[in-house]
C-alpha positions as CSV (number, residue, x, y, z in Angstrom):
1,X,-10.6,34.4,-15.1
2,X,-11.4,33.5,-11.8
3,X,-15.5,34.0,-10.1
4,X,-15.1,35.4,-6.8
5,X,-15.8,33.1,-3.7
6,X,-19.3,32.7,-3.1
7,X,-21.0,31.7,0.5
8,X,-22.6,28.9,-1.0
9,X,-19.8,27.5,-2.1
10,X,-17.1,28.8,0.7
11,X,-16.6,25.9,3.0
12,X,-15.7,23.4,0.2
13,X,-12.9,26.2,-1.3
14,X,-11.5,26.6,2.0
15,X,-11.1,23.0,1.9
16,X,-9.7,22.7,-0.9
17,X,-7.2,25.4,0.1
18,X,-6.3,23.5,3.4
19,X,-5.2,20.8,1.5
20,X,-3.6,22.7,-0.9
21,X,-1.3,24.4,1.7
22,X,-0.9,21.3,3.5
23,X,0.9,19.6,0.7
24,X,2.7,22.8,-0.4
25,X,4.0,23.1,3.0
26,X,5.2,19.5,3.9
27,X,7.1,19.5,0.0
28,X,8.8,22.5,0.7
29,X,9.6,22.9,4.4
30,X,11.4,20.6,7.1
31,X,10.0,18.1,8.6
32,X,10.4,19.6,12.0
33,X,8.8,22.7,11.1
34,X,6.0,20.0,9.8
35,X,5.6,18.4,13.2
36,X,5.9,21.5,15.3
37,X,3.3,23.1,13.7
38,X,1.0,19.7,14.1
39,X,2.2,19.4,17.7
40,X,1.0,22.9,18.5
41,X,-2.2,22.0,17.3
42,X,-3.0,19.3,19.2
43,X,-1.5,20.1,21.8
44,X,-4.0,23.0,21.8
45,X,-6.7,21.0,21.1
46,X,-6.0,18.7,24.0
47,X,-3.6,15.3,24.2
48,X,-4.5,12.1,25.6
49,X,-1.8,10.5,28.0
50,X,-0.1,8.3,25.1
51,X,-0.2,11.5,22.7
52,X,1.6,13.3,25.6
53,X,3.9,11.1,25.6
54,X,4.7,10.8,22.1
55,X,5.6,14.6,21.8
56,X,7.9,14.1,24.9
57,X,9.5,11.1,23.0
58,X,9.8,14.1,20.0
59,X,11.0,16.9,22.3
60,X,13.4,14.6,23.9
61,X,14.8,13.4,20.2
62,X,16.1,17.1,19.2
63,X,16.9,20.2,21.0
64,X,15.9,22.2,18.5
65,X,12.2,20.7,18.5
66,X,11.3,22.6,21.6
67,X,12.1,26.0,20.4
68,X,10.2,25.1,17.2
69,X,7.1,24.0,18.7
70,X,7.1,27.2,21.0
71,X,7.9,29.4,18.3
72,X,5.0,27.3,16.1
73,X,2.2,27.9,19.5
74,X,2.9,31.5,19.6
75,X,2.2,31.9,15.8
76,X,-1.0,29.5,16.0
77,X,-1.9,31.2,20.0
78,X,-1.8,34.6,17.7
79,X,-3.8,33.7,14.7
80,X,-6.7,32.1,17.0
81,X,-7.1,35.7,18.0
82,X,-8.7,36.1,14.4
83,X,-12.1,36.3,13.3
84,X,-13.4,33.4,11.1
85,X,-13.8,35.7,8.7
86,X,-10.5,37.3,8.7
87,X,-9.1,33.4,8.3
88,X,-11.3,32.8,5.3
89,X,-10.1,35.9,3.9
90,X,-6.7,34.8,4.4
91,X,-7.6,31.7,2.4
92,X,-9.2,33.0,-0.5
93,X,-6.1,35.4,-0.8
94,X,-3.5,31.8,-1.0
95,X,-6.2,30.6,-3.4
96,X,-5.8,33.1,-5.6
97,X,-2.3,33.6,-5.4
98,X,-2.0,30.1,-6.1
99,X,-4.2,30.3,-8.9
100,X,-2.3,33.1,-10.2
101,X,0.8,30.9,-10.5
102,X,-0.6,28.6,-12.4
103,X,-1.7,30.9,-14.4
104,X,1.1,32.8,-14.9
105,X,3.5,29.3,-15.6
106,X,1.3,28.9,-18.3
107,X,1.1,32.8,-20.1
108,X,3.6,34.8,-19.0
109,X,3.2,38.2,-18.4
110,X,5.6,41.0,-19.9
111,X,5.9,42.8,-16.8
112,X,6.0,41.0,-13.5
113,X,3.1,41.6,-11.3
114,X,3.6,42.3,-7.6
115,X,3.4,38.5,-5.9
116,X,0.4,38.4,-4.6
117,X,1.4,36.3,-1.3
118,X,1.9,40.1,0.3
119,X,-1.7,40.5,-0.4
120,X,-2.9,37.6,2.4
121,X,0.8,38.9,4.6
122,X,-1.3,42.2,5.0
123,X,-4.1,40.7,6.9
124,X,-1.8,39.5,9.6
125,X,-0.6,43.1,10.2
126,X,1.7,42.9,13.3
127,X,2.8,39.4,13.3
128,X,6.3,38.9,12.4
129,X,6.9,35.3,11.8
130,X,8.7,33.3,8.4
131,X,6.0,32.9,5.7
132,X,6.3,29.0,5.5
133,X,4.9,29.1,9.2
134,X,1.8,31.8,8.5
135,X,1.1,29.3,5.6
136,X,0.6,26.4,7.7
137,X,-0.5,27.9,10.9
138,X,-3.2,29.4,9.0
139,X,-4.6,26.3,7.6
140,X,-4.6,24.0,11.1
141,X,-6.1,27.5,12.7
142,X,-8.9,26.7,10.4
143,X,-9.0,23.2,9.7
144,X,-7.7,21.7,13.2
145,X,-6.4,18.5,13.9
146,X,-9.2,16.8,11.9
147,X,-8.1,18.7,9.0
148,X,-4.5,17.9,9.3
149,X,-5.5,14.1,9.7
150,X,-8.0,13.8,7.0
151,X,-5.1,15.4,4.8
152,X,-2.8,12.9,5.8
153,X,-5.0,10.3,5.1
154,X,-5.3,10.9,1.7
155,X,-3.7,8.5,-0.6
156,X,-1.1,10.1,-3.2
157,X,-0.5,7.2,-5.4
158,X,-3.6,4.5,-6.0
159,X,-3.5,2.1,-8.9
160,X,-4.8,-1.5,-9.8
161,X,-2.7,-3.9,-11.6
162,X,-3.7,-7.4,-13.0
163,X,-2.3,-10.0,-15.9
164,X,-4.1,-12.4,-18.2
165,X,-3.7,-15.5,-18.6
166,X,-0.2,-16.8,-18.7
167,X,0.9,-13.2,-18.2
168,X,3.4,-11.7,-15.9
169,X,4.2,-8.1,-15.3
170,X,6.8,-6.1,-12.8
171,X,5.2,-3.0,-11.2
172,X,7.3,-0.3,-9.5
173,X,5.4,1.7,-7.1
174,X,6.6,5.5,-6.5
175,X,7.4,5.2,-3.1
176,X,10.7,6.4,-3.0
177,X,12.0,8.7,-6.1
178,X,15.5,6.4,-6.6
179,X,14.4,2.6,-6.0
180,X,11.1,2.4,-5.6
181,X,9.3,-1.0,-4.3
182,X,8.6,-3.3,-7.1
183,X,5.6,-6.4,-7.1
184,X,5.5,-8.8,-9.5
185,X,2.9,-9.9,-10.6
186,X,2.1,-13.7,-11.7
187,X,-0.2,-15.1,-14.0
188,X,-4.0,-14.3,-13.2
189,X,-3.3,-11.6,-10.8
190,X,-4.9,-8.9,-9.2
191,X,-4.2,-6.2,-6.4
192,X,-4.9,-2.8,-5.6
193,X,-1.7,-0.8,-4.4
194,X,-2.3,2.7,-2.5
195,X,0.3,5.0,-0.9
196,X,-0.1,7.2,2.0
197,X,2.1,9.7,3.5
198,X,2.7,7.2,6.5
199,X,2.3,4.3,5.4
200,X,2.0,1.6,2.2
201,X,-1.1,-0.8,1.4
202,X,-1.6,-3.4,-1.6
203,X,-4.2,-5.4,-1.4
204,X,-4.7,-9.0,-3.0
205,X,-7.1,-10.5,-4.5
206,X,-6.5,-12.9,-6.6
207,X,-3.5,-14.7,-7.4
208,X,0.4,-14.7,-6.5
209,X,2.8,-12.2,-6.5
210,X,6.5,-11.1,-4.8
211,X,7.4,-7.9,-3.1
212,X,10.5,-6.6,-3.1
213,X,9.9,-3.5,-0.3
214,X,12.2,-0.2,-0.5
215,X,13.2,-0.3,3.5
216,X,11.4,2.5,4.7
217,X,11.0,2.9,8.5
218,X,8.4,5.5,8.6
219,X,6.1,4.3,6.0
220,X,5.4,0.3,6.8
221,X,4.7,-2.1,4.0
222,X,1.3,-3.6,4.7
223,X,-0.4,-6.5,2.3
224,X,-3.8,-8.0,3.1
225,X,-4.3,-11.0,1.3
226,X,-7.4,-13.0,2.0
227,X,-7.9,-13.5,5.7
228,X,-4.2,-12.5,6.4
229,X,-2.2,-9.3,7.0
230,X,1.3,-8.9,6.4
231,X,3.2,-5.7,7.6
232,X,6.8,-5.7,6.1
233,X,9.6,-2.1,6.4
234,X,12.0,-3.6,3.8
235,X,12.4,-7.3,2.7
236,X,11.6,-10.0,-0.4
237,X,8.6,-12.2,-0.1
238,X,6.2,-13.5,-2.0
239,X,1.9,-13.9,-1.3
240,X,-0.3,-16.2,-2.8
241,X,-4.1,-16.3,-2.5
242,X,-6.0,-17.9,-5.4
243,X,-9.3,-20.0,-5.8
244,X,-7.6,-22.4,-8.0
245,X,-4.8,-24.3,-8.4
246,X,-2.5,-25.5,-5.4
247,X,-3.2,-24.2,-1.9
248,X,-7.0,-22.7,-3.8
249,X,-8.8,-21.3,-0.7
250,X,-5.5,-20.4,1.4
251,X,-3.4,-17.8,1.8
252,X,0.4,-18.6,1.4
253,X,3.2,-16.5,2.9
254,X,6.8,-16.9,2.2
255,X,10.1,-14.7,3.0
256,X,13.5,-15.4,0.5
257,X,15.0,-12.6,3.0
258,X,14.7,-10.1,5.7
259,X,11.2,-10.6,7.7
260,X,8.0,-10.0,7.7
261,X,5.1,-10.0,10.3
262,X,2.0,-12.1,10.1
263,X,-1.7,-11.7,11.4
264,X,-4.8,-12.9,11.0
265,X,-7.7,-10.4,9.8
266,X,-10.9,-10.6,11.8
267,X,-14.1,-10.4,10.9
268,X,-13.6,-6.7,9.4
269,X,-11.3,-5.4,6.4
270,X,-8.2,-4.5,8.1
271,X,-9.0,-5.4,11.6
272,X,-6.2,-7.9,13.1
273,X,-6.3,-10.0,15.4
274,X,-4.5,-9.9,19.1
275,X,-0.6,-10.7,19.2
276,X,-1.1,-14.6,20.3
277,X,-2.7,-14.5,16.4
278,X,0.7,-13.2,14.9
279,X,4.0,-14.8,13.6
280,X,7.3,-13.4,12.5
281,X,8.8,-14.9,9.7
282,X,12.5,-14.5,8.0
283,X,14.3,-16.1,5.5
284,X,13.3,-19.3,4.7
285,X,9.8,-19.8,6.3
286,X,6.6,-19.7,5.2
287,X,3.1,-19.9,6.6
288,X,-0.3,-20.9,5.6
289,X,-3.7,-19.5,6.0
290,X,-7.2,-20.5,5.6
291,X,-10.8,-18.7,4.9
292,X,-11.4,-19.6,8.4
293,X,-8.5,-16.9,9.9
294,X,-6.2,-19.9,10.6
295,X,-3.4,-19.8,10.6
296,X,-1.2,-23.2,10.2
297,X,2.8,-23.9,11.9
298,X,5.6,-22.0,10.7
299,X,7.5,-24.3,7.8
300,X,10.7,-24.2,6.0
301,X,11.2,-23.1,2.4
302,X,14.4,-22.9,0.5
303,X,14.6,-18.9,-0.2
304,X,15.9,-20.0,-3.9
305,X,12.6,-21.7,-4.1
306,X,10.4,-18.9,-2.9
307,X,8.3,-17.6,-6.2
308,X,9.1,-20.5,-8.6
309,X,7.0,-19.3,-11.0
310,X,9.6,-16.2,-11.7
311,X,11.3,-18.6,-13.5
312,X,8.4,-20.4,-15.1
313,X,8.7,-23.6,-13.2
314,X,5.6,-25.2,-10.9
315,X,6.7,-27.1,-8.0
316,X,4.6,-30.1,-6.4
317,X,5.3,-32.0,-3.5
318,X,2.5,-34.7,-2.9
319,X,0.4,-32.6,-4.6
320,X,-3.3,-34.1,-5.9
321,X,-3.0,-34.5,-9.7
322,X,-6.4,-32.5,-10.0
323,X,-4.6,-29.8,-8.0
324,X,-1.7,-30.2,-10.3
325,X,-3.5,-29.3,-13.2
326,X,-5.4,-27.2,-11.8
327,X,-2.4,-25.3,-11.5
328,X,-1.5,-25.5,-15.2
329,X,-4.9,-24.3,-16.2
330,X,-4.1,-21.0,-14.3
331,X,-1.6,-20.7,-17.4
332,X,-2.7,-22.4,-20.3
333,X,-5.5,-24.5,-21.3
334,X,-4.3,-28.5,-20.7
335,X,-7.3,-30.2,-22.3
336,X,-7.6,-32.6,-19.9
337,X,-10.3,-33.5,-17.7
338,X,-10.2,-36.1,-14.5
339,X,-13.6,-37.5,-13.9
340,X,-12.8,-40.6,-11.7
341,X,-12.2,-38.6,-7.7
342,X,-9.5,-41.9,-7.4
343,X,-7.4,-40.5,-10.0
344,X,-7.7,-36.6,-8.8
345,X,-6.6,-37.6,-5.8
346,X,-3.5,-39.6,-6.8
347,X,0.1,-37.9,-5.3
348,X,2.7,-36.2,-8.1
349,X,5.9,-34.3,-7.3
350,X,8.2,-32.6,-9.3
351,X,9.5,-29.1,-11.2
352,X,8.2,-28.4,-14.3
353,X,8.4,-25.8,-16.9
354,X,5.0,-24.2,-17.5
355,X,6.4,-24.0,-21.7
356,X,7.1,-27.5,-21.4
357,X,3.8,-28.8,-20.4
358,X,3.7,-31.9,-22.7
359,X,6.7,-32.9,-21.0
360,X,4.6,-33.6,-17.3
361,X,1.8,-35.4,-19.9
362,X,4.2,-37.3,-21.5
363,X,5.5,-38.3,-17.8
364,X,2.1,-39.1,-16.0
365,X,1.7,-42.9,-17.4
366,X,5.5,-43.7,-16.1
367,X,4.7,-41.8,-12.7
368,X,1.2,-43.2,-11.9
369,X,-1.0,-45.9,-12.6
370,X,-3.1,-43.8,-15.3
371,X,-3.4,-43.9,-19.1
372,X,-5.1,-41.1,-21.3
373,X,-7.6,-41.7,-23.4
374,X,-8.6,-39.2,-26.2
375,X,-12.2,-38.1,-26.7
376,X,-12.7,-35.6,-29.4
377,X,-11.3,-32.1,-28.1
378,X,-9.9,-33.1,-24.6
379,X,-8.3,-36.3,-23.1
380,X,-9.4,-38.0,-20.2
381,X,-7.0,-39.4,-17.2
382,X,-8.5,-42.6,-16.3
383,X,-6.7,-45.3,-14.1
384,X,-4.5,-48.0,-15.5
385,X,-6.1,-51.6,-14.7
386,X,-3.1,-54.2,-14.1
């Protein structure tokens, strides 16, 4: 059974009801009946020259949006003419005729009570008006623009995903009910995804991993990964950020198709940078970043070679042999160990299979000057004397 409303607690329940009607509304009802009812709103509360001009950009898209919007301002114009209290009343009444439902989906009742959304109709007396539009004119009445904002700013869908050692896993994140984006997720991995009703965040910290973004115009793809940000509406491409390995320190950013758009983060999570600070990359470039906010020149990459490591293959090109391995460990223990800085900075190229690691050990005497000398548990690199 449910305790009447108390003043102590009143404010939070009315919030809780805001967002409740919010979300009922914007599930069940057009969008334009959704933006009319926020236009009337704001545009009660004031607009600023660029917000003025956005709802001119929406009036202009649609005939129909002007008679909505008027037809949403009369409703709000008439239930501002409320008391507060007659609005809180009004609230308590969808609470507990939303309660009511929930109750009643779970233990039917053998006769079927009067709906109890007339109750909260009643306290609008003369206003004649569809009661999707009551709904939400009554919350923004009460909550405002703030309300409507905070609302939107909600996340509905936050999760963290990560893999062990030598582990990789494909995520799908609910972003669109048929195809959903996916992210896969290398070996040592971790990122945070979070969706929003405008747009879509993952964030990574640690590791590689390749996006494959449901296109999505009015809900952007954004990535921050170390010092960079990436905003994507629909493509492939793949971001790496680890402390070890190849690149350890740098942020690495490569497209296998569409494009993508690169910035550097200042100072603050989330800030960017200006627009001399940002590239755009398509298929078959890539670009680097450091701690530091740097960003290095645009560079070509195969797109069959972006994400290797989908395949289980590690690519070097001049790469340090400590970097190398480094790169292994981030799979598998190697048991070997480089103590002479001569030999951890000699060059090695190559493809390798990360299952078929004894195979670049077996290789390293007939590609450099080194031998390997056993001690107990792990072998030592050393160099090769003539």
């Amino acid at each position: 059974m449910n305790r009447p409303l108390s003043d102590r607690d009143s404010s939070a329940s009315v919030a809780d009801v805001d967002a409740h009607v919010f979300e009922r509304f914007v599930q069940a009802h057009d969008a334009r009946d959704v933006a009319a009812a926020t236009w009337a709103v704001r545009r009660r509360n004031g607009l600023s020259p660029a917000d003025r001009a956005a709802l001119q950009a929406w009036l202009d898209a649609d005939p129909q949006h002007a008679a909505a919007l008027e037809d949403m301002a009369a409703m709000t114009g008439q239930l501002r003419q409320l008391s507060s209290d007659d609005v809180i009343a009004i609230k308590r009444s969808m609470q507990s005729d939303a309660t009511s439902r929930q109750d009643a989906a779970s233990n039917p009742p053998r006769h079927a009570p009067e709906p109890s959304r007339w109750r909260w109709r009643f306290h609008l007396g003369p206003l004649i008006a569809p009661a999707a539009a009551v709904v939400v004119a009554v919350a923004l009445v009460g909550a405002g623009w703030t309300g409507w904002d905070s609302w939107r700013s909600l996340p509905t869908f936050e999760q963290a995903f990560s893999t062990e050692r030598g582990q990789q896993i494909v995520a799908t994140l609910p972003d669109d009910p048929a195809r959903g984006s996916t992210v896969q997720l290398d070996t040592a991995t971790r990122l945070d995804a979070r969706l929003f009703r405008s747009r879509r965040e993952v964030r990574l910290q640690e590791g590689q991993a390749l996006f494959s973004v449901h296109a999505d115009s009015d809900r952007p793809f954004h990535v921050w990964a170390g010092r960079l940000h990436i905003t994507v509406v629909g493509t492939r491409f793949s971001v790496r950020h680890t402390t070890s390995g190849q690149d350890a320190g740098r942020t690495v950013v490569s497209v296998e198709e569409g494009h993508v758009r690169v910035s550097r983060v200042r100072g603050d999570e989330g800030d960017t940078a200006s627009s001399d600070a940002t590239v755009e990359l398509v298929a078959g470039q890539r670009v680097t970043g450091d701690d530091s906010g740097g960003m290095g020149p645009v560079t070509r990459v195969p797109p069959e070679a972006v994400a290797p490591w989908r395949a289980g293959r590690i690519s070097f090109d001049h790469t340090p042999l400590a970097q190398a391995l480094a790169e292994f460990e981030r799979y598998r223990s190697t048991g070997l160990v480089i103590k002479d800085p001569a030999v951890a900075r000699l060059p090695v190229g190559g493809s390798y299979r990360v299952q078929q690691f004894g195979s670049f050990v077996d290789a390293l005497p007939l590609m450099l000057p080194v031998r390997l000398v056993a001690h107990g548990d792990v072998t030592e690199i050393v160099l090769r004397h003539p």
